[in-house]
mmCIF file of the N, C-alpha and C atoms, coordinates in Angstrom:
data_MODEL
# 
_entry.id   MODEL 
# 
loop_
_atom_site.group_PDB 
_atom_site.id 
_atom_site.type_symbol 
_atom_site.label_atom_id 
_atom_site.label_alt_id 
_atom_site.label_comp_id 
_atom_site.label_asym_id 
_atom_site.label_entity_id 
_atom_site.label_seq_id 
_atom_site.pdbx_PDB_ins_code 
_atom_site.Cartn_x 
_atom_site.Cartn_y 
_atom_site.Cartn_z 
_atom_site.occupancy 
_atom_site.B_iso_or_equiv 
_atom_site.pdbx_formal_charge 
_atom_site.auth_seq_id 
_atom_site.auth_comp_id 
_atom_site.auth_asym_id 
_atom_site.auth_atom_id 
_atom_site.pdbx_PDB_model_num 
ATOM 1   N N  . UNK A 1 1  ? 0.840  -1.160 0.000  1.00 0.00 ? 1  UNK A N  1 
ATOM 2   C CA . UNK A 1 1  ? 0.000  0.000  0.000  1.00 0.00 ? 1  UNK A CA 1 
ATOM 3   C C  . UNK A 1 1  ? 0.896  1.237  0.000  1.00 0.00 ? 1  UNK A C  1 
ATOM 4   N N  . UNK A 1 2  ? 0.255  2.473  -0.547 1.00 0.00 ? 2  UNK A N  1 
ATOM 5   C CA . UNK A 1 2  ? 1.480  3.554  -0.820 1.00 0.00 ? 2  UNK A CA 1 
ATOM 6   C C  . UNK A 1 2  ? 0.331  4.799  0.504  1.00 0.00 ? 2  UNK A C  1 
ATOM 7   N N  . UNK A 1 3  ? 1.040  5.104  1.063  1.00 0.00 ? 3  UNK A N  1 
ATOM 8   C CA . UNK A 1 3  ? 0.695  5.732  2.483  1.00 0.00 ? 3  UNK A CA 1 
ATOM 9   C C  . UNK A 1 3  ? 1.461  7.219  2.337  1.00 0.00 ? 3  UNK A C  1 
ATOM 10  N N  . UNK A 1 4  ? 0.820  8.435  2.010  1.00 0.00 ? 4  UNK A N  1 
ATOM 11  C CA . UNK A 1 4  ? 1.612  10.032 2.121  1.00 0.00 ? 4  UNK A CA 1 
ATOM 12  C C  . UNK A 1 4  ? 1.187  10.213 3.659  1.00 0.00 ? 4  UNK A C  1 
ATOM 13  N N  . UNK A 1 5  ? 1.598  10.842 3.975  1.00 0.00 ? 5  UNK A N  1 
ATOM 14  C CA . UNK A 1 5  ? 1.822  12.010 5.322  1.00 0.00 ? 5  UNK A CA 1 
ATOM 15  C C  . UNK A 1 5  ? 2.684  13.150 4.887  1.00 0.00 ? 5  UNK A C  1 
ATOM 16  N N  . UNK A 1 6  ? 1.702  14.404 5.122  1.00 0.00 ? 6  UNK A N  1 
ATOM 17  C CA . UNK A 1 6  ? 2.186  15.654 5.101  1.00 0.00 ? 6  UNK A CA 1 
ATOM 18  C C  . UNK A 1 6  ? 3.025  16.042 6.382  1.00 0.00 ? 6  UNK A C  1 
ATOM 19  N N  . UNK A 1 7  ? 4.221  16.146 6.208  1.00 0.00 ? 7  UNK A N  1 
ATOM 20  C CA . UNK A 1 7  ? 5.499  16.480 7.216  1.00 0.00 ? 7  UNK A CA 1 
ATOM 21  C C  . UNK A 1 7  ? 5.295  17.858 7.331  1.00 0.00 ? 7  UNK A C  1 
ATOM 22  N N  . UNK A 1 8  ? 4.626  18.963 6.954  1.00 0.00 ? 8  UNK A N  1 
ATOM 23  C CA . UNK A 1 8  ? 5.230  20.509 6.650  1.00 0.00 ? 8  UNK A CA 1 
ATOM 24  C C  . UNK A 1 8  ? 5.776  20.660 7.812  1.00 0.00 ? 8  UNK A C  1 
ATOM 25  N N  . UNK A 1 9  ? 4.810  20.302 8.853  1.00 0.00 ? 9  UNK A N  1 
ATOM 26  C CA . UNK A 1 9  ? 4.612  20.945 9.838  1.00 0.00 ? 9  UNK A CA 1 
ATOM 27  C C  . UNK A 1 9  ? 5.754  20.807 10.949 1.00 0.00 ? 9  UNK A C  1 
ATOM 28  N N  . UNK A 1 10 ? 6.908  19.347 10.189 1.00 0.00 ? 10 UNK A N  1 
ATOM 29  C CA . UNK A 1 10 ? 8.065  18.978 11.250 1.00 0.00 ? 10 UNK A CA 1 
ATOM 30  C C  . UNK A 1 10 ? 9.137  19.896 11.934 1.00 0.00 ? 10 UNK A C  1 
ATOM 31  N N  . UNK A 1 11 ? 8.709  21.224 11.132 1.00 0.00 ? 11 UNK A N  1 
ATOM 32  C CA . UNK A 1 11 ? 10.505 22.163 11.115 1.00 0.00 ? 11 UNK A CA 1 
ATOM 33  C C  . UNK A 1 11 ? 9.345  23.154 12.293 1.00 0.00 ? 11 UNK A C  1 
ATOM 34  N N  . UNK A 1 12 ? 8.651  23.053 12.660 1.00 0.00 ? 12 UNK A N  1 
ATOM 35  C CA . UNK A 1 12 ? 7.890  23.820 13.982 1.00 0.00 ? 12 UNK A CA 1 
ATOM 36  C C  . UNK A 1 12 ? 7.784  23.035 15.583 1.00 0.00 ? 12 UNK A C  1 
ATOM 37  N N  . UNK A 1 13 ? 7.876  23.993 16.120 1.00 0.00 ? 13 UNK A N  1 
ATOM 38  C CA . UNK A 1 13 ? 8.015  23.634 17.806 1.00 0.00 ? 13 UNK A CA 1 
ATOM 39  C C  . UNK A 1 13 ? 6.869  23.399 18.431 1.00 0.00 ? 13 UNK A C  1 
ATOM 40  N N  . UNK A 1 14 ? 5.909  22.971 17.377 1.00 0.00 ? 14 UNK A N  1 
ATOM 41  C CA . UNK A 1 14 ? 4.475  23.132 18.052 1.00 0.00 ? 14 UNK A CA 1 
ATOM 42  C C  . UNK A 1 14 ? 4.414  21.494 18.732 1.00 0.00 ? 14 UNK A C  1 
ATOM 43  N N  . UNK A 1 15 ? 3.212  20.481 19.427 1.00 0.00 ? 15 UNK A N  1 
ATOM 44  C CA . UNK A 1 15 ? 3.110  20.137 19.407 1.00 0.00 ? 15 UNK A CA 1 
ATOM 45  C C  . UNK A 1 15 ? 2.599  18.833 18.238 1.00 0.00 ? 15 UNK A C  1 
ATOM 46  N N  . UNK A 1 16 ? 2.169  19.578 17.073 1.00 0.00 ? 16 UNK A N  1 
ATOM 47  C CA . UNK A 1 16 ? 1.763  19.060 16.068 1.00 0.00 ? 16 UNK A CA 1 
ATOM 48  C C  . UNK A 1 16 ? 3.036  18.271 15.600 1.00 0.00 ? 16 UNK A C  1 
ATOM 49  N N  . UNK A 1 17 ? 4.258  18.601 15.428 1.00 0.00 ? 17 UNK A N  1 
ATOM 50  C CA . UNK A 1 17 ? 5.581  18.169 15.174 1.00 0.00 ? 17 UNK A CA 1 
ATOM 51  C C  . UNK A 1 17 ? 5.977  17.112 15.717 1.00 0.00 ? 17 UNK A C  1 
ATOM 52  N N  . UNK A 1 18 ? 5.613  17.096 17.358 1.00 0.00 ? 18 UNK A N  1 
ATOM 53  C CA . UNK A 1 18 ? 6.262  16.317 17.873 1.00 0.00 ? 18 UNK A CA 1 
ATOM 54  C C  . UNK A 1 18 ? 5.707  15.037 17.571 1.00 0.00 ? 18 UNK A C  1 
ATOM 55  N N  . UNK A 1 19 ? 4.044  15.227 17.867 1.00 0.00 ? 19 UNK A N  1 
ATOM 56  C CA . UNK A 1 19 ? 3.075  13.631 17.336 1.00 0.00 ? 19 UNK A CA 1 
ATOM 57  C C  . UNK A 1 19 ? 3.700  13.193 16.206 1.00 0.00 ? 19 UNK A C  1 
ATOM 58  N N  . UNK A 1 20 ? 3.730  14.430 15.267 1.00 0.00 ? 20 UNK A N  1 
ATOM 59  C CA . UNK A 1 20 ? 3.710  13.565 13.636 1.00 0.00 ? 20 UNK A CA 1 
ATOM 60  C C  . UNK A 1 20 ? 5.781  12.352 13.967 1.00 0.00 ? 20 UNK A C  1 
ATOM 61  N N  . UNK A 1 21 ? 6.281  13.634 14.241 1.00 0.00 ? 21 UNK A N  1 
ATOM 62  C CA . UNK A 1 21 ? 7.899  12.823 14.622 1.00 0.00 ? 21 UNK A CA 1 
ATOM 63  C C  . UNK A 1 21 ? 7.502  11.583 14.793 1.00 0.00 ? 21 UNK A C  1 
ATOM 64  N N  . UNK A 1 22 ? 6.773  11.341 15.967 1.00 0.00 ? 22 UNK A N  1 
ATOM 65  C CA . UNK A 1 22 ? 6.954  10.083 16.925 1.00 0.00 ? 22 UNK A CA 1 
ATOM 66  C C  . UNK A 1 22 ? 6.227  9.213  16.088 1.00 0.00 ? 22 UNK A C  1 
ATOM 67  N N  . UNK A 1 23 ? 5.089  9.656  15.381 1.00 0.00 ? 23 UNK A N  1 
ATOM 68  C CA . UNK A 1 23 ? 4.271  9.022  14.535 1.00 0.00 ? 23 UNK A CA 1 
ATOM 69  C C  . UNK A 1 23 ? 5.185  8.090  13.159 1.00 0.00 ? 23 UNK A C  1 
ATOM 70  N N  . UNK A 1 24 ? 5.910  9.072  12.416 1.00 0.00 ? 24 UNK A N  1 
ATOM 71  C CA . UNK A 1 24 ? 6.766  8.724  11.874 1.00 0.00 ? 24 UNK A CA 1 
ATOM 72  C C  . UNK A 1 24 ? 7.828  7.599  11.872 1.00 0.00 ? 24 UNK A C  1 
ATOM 73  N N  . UNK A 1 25 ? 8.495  7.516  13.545 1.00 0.00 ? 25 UNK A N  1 
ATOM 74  C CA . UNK A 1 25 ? 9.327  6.710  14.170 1.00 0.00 ? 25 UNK A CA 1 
ATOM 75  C C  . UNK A 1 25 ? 8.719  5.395  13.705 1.00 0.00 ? 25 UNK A C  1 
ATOM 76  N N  . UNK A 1 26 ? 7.557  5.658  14.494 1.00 0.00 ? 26 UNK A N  1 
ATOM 77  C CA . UNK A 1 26 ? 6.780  4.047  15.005 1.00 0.00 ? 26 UNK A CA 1 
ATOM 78  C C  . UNK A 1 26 ? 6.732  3.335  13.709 1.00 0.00 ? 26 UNK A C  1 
ATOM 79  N N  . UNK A 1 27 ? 5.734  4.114  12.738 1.00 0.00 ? 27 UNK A N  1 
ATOM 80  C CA . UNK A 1 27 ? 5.324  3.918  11.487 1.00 0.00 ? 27 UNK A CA 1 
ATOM 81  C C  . UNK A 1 27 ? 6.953  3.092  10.685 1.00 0.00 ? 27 UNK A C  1 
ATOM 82  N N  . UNK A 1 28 ? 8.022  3.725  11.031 1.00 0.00 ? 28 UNK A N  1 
ATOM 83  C CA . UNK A 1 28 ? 9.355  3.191  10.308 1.00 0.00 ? 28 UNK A CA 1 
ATOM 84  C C  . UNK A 1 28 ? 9.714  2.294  11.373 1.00 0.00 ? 28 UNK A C  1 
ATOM 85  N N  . UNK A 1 29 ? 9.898  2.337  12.444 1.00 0.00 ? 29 UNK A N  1 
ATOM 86  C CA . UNK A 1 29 ? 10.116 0.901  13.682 1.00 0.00 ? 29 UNK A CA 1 
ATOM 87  C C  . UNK A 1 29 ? 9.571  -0.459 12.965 1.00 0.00 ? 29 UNK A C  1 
ATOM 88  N N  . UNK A 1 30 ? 7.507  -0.235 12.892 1.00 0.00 ? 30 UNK A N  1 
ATOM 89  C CA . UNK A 1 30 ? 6.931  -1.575 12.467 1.00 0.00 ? 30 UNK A CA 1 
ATOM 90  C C  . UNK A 1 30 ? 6.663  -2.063 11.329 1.00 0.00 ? 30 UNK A C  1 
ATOM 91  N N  . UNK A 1 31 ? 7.272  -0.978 10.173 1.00 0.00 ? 31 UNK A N  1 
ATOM 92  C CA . UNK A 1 31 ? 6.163  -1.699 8.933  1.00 0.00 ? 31 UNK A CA 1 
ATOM 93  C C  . UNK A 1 31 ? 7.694  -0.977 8.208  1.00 0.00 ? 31 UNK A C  1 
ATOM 94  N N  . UNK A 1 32 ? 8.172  -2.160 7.445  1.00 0.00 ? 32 UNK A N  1 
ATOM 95  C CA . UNK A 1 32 ? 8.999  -2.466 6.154  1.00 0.00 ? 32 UNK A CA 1 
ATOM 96  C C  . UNK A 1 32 ? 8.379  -2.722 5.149  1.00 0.00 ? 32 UNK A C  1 
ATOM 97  N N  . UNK A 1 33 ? 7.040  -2.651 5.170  1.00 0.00 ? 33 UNK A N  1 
ATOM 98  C CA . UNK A 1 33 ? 6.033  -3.603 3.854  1.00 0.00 ? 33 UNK A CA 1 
ATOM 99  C C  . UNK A 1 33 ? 5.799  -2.426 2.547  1.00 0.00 ? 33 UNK A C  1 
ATOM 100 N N  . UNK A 1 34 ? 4.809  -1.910 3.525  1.00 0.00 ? 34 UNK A N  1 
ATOM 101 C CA . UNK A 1 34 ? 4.176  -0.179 2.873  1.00 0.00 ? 34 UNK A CA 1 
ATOM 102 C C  . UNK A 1 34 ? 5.506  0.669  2.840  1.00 0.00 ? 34 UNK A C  1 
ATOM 103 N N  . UNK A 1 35 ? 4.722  1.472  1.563  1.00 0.00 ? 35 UNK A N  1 
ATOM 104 C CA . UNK A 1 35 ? 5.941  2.128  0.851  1.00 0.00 ? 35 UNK A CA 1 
ATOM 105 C C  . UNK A 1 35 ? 5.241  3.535  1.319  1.00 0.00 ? 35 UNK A C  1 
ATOM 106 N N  . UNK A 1 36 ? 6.173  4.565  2.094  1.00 0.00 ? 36 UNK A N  1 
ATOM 107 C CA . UNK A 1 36 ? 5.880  5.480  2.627  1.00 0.00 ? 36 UNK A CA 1 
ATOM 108 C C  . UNK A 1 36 ? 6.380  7.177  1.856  1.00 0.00 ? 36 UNK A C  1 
ATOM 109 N N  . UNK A 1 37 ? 5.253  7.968  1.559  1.00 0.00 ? 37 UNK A N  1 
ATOM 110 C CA . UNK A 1 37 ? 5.527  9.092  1.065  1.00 0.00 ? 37 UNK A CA 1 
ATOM 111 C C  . UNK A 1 37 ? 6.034  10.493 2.432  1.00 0.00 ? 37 UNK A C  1 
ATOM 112 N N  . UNK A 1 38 ? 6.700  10.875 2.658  1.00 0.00 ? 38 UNK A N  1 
ATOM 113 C CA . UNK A 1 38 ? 6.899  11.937 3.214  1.00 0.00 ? 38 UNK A CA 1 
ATOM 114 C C  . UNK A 1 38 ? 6.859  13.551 2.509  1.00 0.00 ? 38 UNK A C  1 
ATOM 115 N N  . UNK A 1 39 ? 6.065  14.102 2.468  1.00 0.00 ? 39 UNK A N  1 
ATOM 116 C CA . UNK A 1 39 ? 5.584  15.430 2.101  1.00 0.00 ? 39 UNK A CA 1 
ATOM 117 C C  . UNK A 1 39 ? 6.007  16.992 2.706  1.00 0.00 ? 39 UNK A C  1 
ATOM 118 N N  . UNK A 1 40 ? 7.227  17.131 2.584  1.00 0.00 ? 40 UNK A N  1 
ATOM 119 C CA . UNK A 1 40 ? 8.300  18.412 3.298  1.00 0.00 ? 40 UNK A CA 1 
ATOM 120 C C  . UNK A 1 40 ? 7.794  19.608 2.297  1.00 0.00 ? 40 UNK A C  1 
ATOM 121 N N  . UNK A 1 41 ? 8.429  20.503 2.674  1.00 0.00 ? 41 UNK A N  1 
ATOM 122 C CA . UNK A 1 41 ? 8.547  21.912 2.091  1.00 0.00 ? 41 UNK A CA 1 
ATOM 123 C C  . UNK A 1 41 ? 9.541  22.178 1.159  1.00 0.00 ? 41 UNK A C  1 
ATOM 124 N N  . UNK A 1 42 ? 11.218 21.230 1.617  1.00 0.00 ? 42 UNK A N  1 
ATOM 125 C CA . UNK A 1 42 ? 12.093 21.542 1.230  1.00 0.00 ? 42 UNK A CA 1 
ATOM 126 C C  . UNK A 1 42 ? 12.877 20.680 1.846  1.00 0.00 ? 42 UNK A C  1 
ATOM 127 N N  . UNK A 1 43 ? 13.526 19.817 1.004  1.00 0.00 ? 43 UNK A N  1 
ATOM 128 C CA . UNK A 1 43 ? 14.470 18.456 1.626  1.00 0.00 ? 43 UNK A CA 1 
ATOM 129 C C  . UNK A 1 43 ? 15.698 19.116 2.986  1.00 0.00 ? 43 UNK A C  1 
ATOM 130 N N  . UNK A 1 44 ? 16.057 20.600 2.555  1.00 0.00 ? 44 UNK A N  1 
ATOM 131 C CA . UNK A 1 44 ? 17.176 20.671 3.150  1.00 0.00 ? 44 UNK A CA 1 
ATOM 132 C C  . UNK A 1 44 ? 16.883 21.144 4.932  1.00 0.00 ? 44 UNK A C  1 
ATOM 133 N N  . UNK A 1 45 ? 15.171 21.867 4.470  1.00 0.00 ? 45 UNK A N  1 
ATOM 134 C CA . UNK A 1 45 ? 14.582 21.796 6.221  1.00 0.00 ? 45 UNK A CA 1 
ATOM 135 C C  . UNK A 1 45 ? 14.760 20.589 7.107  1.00 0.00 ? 45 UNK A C  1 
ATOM 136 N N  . UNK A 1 46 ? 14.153 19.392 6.218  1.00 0.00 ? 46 UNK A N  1 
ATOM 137 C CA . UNK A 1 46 ? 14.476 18.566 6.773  1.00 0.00 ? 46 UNK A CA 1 
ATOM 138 C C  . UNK A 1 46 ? 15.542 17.961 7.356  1.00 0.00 ? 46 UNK A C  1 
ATOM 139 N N  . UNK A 1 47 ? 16.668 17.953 6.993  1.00 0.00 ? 47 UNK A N  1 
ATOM 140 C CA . UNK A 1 47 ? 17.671 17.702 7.639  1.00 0.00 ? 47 UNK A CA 1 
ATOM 141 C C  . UNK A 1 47 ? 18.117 18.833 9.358  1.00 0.00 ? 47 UNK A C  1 
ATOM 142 N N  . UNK A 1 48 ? 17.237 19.333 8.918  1.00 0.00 ? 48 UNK A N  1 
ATOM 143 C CA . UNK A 1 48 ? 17.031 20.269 10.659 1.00 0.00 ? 48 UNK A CA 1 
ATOM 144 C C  . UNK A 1 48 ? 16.435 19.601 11.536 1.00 0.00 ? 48 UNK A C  1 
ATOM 145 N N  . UNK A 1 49 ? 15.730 18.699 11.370 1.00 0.00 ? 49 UNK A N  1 
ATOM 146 C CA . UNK A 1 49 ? 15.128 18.061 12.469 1.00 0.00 ? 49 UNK A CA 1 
ATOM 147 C C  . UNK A 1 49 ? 16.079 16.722 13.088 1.00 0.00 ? 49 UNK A C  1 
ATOM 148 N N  . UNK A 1 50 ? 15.835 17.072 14.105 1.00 0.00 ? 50 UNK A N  1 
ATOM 149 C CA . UNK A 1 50 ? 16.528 15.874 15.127 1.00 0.00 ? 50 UNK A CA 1 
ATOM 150 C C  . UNK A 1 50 ? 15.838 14.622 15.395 1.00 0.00 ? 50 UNK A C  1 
ATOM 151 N N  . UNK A 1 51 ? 15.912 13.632 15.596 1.00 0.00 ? 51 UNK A N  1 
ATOM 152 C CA . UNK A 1 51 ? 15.176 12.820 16.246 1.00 0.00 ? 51 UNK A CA 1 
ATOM 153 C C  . UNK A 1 51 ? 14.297 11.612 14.736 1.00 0.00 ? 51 UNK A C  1 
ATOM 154 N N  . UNK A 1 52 ? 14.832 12.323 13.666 1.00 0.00 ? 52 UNK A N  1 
ATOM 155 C CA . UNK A 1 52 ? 13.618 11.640 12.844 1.00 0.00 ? 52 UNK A CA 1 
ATOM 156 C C  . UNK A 1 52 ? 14.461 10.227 11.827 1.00 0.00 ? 52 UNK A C  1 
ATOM 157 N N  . UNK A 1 53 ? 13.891 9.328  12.235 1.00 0.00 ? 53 UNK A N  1 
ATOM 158 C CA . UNK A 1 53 ? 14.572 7.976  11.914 1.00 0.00 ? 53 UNK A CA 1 
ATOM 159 C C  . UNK A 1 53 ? 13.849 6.861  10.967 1.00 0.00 ? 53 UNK A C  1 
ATOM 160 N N  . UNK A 1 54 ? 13.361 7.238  9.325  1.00 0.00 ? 54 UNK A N  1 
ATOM 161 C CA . UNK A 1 54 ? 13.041 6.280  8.894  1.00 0.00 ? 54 UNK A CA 1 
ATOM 162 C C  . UNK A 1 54 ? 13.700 5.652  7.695  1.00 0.00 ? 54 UNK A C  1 
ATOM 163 N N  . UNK A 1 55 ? 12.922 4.802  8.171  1.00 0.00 ? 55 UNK A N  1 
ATOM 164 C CA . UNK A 1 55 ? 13.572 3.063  7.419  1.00 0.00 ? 55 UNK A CA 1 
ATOM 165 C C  . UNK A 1 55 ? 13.769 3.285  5.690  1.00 0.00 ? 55 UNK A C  1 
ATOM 166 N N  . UNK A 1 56 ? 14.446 2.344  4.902  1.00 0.00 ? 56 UNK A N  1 
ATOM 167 C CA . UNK A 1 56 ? 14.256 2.361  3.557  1.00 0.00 ? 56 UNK A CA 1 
ATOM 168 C C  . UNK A 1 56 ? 12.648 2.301  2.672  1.00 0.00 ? 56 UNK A C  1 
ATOM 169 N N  . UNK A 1 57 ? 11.979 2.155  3.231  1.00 0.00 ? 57 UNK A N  1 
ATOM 170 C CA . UNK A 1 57 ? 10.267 2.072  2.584  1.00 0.00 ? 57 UNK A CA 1 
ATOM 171 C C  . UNK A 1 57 ? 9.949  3.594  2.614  1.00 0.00 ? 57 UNK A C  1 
ATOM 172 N N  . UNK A 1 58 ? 10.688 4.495  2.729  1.00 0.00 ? 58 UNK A N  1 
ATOM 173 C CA . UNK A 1 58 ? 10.428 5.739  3.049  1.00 0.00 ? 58 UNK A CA 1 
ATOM 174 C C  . UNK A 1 58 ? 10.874 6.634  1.719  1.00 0.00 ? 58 UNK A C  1 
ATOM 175 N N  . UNK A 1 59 ? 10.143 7.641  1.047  1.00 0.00 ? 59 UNK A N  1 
ATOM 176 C CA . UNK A 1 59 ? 10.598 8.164  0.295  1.00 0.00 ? 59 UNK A CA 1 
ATOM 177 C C  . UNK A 1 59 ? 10.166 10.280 0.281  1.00 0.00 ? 59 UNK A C  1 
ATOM 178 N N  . UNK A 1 60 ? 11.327 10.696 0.476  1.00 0.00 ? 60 UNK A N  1 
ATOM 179 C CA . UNK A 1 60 ? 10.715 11.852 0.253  1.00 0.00 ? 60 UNK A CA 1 
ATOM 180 C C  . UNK A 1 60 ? 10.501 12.969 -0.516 1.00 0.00 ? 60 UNK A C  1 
ATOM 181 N N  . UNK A 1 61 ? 9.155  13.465 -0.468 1.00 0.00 ? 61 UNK A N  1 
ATOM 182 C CA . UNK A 1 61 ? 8.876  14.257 -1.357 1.00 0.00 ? 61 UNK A CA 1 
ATOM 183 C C  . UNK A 1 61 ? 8.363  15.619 -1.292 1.00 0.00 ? 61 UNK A C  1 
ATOM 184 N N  . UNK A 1 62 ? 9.254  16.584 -2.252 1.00 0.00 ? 62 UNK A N  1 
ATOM 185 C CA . UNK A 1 62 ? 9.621  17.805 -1.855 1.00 0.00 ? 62 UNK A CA 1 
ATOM 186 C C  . UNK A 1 62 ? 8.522  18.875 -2.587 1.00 0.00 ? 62 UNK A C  1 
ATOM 187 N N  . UNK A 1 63 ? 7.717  19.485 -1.694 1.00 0.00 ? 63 UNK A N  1 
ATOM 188 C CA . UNK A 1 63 ? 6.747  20.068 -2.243 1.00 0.00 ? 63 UNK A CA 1 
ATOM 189 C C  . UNK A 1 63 ? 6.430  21.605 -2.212 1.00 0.00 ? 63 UNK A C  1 
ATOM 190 N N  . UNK A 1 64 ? 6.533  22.091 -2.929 1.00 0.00 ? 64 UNK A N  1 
ATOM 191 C CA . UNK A 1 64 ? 6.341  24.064 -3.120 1.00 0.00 ? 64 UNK A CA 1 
ATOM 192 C C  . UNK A 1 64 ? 5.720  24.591 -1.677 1.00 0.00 ? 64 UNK A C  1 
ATOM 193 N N  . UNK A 1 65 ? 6.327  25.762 -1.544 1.00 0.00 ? 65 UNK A N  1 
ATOM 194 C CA . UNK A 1 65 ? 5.644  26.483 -0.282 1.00 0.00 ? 65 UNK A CA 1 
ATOM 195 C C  . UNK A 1 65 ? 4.323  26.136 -0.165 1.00 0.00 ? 65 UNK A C  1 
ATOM 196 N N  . UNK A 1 66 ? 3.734  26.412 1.228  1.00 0.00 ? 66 UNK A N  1 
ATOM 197 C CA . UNK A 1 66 ? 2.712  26.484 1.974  1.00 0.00 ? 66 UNK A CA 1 
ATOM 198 C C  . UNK A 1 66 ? 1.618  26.992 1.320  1.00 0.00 ? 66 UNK A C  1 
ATOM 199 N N  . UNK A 1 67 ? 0.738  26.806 0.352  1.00 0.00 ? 67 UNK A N  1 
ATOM 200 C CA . UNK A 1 67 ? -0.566 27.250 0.066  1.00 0.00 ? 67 UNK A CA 1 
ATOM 201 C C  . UNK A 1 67 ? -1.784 26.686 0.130  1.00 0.00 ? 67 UNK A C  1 
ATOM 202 N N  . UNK A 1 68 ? -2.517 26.913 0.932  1.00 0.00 ? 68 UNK A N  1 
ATOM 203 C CA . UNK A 1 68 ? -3.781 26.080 1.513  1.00 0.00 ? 68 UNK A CA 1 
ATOM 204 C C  . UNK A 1 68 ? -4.706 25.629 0.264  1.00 0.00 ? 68 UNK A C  1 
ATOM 205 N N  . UNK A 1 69 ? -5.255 26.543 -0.253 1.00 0.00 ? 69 UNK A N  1 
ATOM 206 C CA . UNK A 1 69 ? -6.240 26.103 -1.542 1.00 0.00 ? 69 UNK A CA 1 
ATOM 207 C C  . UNK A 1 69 ? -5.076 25.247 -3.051 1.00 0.00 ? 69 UNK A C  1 
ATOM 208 N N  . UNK A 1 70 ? -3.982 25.522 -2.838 1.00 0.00 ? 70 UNK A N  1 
ATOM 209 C CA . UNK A 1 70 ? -3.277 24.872 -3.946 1.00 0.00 ? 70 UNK A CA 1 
ATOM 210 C C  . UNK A 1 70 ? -2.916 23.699 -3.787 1.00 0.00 ? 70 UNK A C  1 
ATOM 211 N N  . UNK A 1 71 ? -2.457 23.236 -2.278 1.00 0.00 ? 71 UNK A N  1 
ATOM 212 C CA . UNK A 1 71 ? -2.322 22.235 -1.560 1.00 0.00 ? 71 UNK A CA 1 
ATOM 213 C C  . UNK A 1 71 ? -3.269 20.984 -2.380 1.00 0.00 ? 71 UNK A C  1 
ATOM 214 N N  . UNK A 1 72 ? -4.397 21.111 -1.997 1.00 0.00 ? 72 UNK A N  1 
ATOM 215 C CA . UNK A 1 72 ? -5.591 20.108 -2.842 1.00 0.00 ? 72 UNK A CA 1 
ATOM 216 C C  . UNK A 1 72 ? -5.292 19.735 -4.142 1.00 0.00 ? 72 UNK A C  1 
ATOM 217 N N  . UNK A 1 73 ? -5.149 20.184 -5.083 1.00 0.00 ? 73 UNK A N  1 
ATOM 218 C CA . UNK A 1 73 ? -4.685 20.466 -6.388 1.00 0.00 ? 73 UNK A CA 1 
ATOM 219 C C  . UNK A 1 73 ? -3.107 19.400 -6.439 1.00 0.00 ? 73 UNK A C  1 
ATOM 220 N N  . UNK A 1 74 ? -2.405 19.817 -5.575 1.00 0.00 ? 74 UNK A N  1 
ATOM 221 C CA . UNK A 1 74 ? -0.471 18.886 -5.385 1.00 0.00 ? 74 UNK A CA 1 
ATOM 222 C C  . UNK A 1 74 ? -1.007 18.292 -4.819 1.00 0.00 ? 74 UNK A C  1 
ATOM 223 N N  . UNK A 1 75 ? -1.271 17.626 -4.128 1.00 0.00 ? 75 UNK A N  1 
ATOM 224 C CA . UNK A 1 75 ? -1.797 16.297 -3.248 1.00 0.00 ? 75 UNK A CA 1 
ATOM 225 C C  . UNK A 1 75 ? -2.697 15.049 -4.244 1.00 0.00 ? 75 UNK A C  1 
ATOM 226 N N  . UNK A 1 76 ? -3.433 15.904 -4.670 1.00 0.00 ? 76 UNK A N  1 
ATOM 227 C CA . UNK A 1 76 ? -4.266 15.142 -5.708 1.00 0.00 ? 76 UNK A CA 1 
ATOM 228 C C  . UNK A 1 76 ? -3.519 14.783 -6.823 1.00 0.00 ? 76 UNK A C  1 
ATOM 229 N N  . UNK A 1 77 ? -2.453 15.563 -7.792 1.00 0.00 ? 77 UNK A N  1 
ATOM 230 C CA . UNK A 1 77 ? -2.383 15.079 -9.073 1.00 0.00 ? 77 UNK A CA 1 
ATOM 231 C C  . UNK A 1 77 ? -0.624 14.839 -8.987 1.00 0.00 ? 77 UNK A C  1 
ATOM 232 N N  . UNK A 1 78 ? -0.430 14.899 -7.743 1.00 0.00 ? 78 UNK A N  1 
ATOM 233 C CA . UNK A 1 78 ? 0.943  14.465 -7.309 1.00 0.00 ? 78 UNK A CA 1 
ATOM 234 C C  . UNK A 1 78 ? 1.335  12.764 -7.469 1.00 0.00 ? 78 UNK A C  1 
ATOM 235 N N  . UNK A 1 79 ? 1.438  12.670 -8.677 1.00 0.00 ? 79 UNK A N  1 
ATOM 236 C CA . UNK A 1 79 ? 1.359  10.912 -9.174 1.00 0.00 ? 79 UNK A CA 1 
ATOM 237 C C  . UNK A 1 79 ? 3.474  11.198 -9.776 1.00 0.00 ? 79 UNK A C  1 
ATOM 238 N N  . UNK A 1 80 ? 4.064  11.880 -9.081 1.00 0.00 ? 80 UNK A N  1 
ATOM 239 C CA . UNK A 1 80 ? 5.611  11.905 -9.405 1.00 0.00 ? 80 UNK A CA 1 
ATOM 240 C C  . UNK A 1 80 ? 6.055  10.443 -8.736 1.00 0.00 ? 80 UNK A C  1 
ATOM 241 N N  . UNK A 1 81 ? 5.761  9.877  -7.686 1.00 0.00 ? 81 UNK A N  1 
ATOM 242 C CA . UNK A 1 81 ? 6.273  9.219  -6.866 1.00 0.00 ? 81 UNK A CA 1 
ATOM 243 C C  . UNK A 1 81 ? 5.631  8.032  -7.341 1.00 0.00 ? 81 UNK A C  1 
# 
């Protein structure tokens, strides 16, 4: 099964960050099967975050600034991956 999760939100101190992190972990800890999309802002934010550890089933994908109504539109016809 091919599984996205929108990361934007990882490079913030909110609590929202921390769930998705830990969420992330687990998700790469138990399942080698499913092939996992990760959805950043910008690959190189990512490497700012601490703590984030997934497995090879993991692939990420780098998506244009923050726009709420355009968002729908990249999510939907986002068939790159």
């Amino acid at each position: 099964m091919k599984i996205g999760i929108d990361g934007r939100c990882l490079n913030t101190k909110r609590a929202m960050a921390r769930y998705t992190k830990n969420l992330l972990n687990q998700f790469s800890r138990i399942d080698e099967t499913n092939q996992y999309f990760l959805f950043v802002e910008g690959r190189g934010r990512l490497n700012e975050i601490k703590g984030l550890n997934l497995s090879k089933n993991w692939k990420i994908v780098v998506t244009p600034p923050k726009v709420v109504l355009r968002d729908h539109f990249f999510f939907k016809n986002s068939g790159s991956y």
